[in-house]
PDB file with SEQRES, HELIX, SHEET and CRYST1 records, atoms N, CA, C and O in Angstrom:
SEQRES   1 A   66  UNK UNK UNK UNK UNK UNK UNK UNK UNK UNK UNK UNK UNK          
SEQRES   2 A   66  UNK UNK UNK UNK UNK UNK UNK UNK UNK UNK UNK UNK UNK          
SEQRES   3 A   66  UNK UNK UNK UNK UNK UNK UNK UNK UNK UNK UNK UNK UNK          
SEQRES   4 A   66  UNK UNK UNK UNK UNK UNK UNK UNK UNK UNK UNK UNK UNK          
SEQRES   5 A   66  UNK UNK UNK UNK UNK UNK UNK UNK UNK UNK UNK UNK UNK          
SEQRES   6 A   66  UNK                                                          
HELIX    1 AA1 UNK A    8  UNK A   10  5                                   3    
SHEET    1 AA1 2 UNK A  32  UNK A  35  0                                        
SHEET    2 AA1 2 UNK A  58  UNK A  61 -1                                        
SHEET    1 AA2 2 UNK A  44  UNK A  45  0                                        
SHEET    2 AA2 2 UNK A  48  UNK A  49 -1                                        
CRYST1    1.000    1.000    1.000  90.00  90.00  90.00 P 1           1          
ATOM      1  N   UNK A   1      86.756 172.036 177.250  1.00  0.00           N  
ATOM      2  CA  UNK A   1      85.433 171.459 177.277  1.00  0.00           C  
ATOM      3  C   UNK A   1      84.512 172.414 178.035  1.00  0.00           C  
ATOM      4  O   UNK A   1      84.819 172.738 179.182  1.00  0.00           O  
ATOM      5  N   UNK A   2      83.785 172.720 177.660  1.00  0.00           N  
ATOM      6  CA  UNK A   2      82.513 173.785 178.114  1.00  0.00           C  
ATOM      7  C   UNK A   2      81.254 172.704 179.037  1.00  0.00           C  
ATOM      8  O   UNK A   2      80.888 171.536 178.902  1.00  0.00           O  
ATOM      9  N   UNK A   3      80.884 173.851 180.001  1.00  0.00           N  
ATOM     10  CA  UNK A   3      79.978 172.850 180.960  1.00  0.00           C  
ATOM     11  C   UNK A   3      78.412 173.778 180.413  1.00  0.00           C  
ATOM     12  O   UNK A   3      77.899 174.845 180.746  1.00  0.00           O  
ATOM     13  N   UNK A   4      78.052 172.640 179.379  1.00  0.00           N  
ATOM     14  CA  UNK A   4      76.716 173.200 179.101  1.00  0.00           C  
ATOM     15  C   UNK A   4      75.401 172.761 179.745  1.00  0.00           C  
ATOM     16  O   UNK A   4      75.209 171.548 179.823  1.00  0.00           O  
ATOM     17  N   UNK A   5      74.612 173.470 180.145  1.00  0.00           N  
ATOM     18  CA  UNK A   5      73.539 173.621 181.305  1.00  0.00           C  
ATOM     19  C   UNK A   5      72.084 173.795 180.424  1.00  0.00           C  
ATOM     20  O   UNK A   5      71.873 174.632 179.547  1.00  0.00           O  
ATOM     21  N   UNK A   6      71.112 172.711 180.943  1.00  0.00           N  
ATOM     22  CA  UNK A   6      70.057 173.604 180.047  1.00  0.00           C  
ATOM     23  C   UNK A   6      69.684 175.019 181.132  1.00  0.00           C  
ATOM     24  O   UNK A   6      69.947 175.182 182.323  1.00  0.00           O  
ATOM     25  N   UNK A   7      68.924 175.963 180.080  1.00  0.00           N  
ATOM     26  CA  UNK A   7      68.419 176.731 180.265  1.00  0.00           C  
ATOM     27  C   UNK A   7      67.785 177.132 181.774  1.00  0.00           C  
ATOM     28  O   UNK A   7      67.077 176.192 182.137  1.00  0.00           O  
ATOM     29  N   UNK A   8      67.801 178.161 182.724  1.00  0.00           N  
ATOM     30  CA  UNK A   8      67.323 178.059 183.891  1.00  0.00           C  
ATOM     31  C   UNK A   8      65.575 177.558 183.877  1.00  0.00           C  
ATOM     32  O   UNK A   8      65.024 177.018 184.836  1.00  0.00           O  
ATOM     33  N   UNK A   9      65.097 177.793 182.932  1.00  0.00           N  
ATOM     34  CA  UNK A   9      63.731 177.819 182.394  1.00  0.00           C  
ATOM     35  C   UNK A   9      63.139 176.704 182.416  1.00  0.00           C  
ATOM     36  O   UNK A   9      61.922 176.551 182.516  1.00  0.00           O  
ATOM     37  N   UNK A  10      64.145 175.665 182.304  1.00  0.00           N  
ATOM     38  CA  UNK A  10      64.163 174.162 181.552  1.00  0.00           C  
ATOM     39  C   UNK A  10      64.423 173.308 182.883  1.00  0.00           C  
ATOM     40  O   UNK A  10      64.475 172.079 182.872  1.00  0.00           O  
ATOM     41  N   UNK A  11      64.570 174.035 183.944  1.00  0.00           N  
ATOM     42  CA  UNK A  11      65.389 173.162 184.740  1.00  0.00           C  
ATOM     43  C   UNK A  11      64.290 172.821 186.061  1.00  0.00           C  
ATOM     44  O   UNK A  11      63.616 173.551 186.787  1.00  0.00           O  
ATOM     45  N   UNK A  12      64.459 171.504 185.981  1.00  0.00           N  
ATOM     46  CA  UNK A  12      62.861 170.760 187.063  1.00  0.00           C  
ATOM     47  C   UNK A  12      63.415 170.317 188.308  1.00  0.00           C  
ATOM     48  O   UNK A  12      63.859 169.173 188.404  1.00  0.00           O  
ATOM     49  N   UNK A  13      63.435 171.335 189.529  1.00  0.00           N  
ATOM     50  CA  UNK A  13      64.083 170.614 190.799  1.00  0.00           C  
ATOM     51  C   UNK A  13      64.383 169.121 190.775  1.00  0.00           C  
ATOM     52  O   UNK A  13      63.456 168.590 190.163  1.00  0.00           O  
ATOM     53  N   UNK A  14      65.286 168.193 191.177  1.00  0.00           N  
ATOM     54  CA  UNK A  14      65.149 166.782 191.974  1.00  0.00           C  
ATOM     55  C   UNK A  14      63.334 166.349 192.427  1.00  0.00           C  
ATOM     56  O   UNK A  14      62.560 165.457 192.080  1.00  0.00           O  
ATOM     57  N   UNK A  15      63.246 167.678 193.480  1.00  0.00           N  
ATOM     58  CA  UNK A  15      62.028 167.179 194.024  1.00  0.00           C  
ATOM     59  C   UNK A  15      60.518 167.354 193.701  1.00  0.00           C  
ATOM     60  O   UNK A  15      59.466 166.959 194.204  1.00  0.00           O  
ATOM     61  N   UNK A  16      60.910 168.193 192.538  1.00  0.00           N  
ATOM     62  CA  UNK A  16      59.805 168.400 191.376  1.00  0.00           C  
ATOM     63  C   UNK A  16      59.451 167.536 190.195  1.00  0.00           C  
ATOM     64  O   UNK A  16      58.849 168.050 189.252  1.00  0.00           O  
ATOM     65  N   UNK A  17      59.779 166.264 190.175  1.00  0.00           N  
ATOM     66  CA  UNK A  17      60.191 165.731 188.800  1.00  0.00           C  
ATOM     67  C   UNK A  17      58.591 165.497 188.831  1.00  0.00           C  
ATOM     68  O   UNK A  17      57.814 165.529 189.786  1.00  0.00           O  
ATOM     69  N   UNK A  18      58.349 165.231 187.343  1.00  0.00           N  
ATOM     70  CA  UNK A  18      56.987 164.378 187.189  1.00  0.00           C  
ATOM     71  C   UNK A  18      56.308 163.089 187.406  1.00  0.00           C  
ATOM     72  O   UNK A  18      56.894 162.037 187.151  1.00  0.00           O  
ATOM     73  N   UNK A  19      55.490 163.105 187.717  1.00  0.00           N  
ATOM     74  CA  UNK A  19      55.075 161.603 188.045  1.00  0.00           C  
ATOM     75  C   UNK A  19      54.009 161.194 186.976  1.00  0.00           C  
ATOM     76  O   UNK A  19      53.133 161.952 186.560  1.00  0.00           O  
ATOM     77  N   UNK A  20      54.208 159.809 186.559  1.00  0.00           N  
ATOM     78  CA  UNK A  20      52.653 159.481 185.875  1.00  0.00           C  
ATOM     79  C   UNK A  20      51.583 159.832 185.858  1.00  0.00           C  
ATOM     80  O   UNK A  20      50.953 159.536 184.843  1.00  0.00           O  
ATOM     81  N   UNK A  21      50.817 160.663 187.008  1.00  0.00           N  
ATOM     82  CA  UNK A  21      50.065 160.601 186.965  1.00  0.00           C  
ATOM     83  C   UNK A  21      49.907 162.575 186.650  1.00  0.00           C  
ATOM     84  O   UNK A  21      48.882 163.220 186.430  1.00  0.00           O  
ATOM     85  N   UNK A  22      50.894 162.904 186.719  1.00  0.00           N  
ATOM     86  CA  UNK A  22      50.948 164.359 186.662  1.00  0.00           C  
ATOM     87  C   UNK A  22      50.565 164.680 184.821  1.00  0.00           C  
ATOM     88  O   UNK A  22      50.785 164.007 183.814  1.00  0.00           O  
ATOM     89  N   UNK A  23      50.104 165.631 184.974  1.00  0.00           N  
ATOM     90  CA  UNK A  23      49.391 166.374 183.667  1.00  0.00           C  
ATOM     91  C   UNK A  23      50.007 167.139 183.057  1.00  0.00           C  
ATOM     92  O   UNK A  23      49.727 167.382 181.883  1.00  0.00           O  
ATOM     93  N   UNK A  24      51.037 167.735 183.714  1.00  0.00           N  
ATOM     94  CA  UNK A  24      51.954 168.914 183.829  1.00  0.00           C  
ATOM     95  C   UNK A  24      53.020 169.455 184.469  1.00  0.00           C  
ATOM     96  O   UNK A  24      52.746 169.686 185.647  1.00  0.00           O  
ATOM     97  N   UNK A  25      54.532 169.857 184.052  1.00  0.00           N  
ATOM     98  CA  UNK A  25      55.452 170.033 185.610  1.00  0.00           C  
ATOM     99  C   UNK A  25      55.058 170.940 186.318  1.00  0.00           C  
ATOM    100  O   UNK A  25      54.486 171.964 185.947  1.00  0.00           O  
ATOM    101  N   UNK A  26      55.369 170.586 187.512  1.00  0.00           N  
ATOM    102  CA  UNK A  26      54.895 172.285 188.349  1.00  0.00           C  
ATOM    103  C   UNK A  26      54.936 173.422 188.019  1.00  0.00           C  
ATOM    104  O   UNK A  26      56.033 173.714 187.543  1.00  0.00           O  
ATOM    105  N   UNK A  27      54.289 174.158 188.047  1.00  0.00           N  
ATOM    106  CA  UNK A  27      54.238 175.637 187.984  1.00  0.00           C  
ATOM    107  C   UNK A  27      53.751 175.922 186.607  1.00  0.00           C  
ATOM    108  O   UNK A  27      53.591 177.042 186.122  1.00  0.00           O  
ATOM    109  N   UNK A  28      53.565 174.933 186.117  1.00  0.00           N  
ATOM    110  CA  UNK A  28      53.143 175.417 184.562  1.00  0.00           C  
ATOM    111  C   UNK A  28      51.895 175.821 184.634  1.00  0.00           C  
ATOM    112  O   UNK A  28      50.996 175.085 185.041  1.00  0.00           O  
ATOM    113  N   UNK A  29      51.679 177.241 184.179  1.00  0.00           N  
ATOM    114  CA  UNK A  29      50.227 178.154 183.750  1.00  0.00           C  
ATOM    115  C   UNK A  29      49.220 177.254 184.197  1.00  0.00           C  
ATOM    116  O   UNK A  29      49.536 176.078 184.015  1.00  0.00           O  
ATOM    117  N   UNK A  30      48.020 177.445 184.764  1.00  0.00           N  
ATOM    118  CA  UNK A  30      46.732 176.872 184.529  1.00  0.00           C  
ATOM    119  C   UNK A  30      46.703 175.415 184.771  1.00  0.00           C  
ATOM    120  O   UNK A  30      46.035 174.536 184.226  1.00  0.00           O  
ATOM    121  N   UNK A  31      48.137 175.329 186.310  1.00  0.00           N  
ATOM    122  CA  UNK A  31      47.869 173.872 186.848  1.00  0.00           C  
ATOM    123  C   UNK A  31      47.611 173.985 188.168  1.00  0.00           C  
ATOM    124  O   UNK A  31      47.655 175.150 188.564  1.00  0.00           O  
ATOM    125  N   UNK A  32      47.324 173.065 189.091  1.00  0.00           N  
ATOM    126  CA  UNK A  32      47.519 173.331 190.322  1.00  0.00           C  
ATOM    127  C   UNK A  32      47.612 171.798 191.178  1.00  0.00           C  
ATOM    128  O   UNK A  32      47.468 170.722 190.597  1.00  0.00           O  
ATOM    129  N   UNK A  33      47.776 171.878 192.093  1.00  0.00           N  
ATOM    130  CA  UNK A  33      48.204 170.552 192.847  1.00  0.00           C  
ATOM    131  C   UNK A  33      46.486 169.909 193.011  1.00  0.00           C  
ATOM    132  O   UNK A  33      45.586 170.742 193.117  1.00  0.00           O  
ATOM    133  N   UNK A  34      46.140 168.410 193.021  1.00  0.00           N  
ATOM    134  CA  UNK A  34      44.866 168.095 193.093  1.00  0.00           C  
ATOM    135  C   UNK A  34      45.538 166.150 193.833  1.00  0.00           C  
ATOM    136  O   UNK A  34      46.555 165.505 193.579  1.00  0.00           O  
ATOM    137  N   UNK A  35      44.099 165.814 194.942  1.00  0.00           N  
ATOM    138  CA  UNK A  35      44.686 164.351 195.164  1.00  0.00           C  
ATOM    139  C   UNK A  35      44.909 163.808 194.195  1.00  0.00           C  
ATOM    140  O   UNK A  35      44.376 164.257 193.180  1.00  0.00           O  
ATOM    141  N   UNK A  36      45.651 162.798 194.101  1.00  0.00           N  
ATOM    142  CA  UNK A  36      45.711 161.974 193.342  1.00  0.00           C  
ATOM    143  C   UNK A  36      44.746 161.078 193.227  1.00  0.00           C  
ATOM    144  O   UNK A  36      44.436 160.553 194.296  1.00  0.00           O  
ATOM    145  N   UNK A  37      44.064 160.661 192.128  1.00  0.00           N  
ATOM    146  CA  UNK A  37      42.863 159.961 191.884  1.00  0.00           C  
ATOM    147  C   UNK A  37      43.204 158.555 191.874  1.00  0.00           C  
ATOM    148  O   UNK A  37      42.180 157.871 191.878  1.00  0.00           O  
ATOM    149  N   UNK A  38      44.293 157.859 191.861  1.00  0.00           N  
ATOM    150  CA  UNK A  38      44.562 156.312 192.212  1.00  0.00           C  
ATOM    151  C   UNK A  38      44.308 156.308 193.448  1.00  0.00           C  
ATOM    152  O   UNK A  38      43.235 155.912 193.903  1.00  0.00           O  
ATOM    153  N   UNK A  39      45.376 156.801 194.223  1.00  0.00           N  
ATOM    154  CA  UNK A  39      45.367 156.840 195.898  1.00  0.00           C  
ATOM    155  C   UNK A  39      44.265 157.120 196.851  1.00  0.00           C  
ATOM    156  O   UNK A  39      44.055 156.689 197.985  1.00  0.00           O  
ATOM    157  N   UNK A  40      43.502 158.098 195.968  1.00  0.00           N  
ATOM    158  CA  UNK A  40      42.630 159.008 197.205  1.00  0.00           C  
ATOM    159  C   UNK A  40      43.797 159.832 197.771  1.00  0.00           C  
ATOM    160  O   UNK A  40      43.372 160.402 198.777  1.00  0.00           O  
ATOM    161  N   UNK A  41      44.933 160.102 197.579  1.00  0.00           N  
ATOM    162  CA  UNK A  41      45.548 161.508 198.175  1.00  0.00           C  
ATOM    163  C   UNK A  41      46.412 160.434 199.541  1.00  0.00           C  
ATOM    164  O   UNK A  41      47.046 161.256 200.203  1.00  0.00           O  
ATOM    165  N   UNK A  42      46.575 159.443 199.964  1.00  0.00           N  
ATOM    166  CA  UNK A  42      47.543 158.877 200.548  1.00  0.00           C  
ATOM    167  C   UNK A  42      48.850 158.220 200.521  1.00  0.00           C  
ATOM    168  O   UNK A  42      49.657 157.845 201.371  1.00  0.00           O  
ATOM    169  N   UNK A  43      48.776 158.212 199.267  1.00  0.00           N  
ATOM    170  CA  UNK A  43      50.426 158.080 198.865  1.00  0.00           C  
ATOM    171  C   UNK A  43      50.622 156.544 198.559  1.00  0.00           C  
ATOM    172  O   UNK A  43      51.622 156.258 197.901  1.00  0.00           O  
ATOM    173  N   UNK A  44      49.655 155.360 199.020  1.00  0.00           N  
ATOM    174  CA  UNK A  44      49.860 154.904 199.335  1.00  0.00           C  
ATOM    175  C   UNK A  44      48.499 153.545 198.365  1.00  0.00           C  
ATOM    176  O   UNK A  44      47.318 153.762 198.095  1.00  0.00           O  
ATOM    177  N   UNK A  45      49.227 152.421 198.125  1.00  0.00           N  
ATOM    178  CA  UNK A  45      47.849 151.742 196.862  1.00  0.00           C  
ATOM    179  C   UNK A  45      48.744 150.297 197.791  1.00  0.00           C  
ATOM    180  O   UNK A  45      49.908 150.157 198.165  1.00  0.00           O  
ATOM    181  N   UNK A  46      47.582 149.477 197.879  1.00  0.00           N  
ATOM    182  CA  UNK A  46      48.317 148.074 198.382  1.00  0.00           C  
ATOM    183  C   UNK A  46      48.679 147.694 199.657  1.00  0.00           C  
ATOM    184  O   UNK A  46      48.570 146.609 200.230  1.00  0.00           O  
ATOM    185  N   UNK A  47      49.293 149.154 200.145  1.00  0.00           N  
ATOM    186  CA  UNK A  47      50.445 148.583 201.035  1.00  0.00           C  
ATOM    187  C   UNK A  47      51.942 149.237 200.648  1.00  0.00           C  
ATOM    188  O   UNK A  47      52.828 149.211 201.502  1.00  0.00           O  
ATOM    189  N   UNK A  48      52.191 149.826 199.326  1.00  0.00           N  
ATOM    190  CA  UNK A  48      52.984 150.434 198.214  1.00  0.00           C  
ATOM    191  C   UNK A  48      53.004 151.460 198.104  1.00  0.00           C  
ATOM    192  O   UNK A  48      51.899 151.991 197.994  1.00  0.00           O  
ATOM    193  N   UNK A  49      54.221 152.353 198.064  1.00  0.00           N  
ATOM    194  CA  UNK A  49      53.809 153.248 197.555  1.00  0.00           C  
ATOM    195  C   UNK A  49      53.294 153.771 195.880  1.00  0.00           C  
ATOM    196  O   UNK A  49      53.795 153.340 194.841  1.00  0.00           O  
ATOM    197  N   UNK A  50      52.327 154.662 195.962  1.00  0.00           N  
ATOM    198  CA  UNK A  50      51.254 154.915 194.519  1.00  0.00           C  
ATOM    199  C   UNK A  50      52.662 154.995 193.776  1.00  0.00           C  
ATOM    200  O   UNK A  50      53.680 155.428 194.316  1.00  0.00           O  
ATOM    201  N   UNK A  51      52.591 154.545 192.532  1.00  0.00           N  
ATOM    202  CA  UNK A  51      53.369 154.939 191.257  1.00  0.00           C  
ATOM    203  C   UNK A  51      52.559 155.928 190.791  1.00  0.00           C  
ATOM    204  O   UNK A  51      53.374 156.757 190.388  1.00  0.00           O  
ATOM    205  N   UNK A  52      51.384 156.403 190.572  1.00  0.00           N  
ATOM    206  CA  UNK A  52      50.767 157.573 189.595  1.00  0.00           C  
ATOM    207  C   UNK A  52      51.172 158.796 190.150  1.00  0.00           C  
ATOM    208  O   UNK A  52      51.137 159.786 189.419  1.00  0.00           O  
ATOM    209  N   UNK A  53      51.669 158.939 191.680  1.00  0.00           N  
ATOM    210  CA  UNK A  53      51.840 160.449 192.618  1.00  0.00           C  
ATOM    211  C   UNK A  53      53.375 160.067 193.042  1.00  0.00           C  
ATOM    212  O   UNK A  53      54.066 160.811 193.738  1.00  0.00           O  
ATOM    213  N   UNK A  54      53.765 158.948 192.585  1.00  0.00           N  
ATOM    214  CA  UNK A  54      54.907 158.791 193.108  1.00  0.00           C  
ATOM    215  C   UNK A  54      55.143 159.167 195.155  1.00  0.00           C  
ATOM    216  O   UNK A  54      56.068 159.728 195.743  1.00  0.00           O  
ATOM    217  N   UNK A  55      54.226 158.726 195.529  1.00  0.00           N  
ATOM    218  CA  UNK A  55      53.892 158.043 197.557  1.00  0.00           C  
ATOM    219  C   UNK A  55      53.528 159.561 197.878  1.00  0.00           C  
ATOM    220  O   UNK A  55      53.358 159.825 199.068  1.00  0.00           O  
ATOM    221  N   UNK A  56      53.391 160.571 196.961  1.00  0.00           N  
ATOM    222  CA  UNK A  56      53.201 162.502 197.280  1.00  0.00           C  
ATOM    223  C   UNK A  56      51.449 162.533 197.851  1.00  0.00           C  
ATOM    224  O   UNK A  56      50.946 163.336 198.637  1.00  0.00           O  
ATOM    225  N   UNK A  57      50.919 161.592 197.280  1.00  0.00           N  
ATOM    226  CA  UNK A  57      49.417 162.048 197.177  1.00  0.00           C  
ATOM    227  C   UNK A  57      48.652 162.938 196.309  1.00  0.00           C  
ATOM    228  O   UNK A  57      47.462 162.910 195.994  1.00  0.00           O  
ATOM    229  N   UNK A  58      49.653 163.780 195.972  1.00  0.00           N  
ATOM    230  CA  UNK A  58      49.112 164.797 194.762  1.00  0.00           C  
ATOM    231  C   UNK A  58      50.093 164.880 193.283  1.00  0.00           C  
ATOM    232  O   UNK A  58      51.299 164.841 193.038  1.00  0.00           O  
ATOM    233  N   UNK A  59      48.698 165.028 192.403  1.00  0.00           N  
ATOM    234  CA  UNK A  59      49.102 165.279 191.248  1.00  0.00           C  
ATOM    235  C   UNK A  59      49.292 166.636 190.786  1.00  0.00           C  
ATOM    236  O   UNK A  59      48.880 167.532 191.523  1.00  0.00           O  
ATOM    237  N   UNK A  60      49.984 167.018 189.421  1.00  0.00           N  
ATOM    238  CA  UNK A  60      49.647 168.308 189.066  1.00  0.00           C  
ATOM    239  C   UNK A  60      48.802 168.077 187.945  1.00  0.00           C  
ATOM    240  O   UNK A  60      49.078 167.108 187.238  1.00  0.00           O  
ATOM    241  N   UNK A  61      47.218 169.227 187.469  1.00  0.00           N  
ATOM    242  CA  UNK A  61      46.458 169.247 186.684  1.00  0.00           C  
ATOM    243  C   UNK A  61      46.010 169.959 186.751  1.00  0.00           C  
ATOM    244  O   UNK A  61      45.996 170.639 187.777  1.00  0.00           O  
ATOM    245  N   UNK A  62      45.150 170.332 185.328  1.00  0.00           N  
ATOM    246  CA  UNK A  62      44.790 171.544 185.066  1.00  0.00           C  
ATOM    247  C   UNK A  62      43.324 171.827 185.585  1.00  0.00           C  
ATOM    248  O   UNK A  62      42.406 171.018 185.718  1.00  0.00           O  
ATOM    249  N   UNK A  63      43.346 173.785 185.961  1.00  0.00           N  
ATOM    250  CA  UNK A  63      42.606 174.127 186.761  1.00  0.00           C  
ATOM    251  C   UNK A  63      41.673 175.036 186.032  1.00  0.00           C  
ATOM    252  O   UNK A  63      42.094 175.798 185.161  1.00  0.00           O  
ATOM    253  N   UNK A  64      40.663 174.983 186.302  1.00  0.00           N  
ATOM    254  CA  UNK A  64      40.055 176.322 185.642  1.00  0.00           C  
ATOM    255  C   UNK A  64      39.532 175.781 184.158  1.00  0.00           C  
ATOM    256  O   UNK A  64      39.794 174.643 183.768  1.00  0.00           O  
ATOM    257  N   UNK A  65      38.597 176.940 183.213  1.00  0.00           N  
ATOM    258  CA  UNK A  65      38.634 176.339 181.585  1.00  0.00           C  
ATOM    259  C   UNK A  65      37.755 176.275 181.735  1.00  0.00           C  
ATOM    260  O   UNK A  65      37.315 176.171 182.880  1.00  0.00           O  
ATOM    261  N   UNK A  66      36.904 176.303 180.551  1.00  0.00           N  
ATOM    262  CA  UNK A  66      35.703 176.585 179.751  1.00  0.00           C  
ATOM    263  C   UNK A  66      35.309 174.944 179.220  1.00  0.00           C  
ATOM    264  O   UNK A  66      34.329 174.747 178.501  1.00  0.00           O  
TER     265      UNK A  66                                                      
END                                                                             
């Protein structure tokens, strides 16, 4: 049995995963970290932590563009 792996390319840290409210995974071209627009950038909605930033405060989205 072979231990098949995706691609190093393909592969999204644990602590990188995406959140709802993210636009894009990290590091992808022409993104950059921005508050999160539910929260205001505190992590935090209610009393809860934000589901759109997942409690981070920041999203990833695109930067720059015509």
């Amino acid at each position: 049995m072979t231990d098949r792996k995706r691609p190093v390319e393909t592969q999204v840290p644990p602590t990188h995963r995406m959140h709802p409210g993210d636009e894009a995974p990290p590091g992808t071209p022409g993104t950059g970290e921005g508050l999160c627009p539910i929260c205001q950038g505190s992590g935090r909605l209610n009393g809860d932590r934000c589901e759109s930033c997942g409690g981070t405060g920041r999203v990833i989205q695109g930067i720059g563009g015509a």
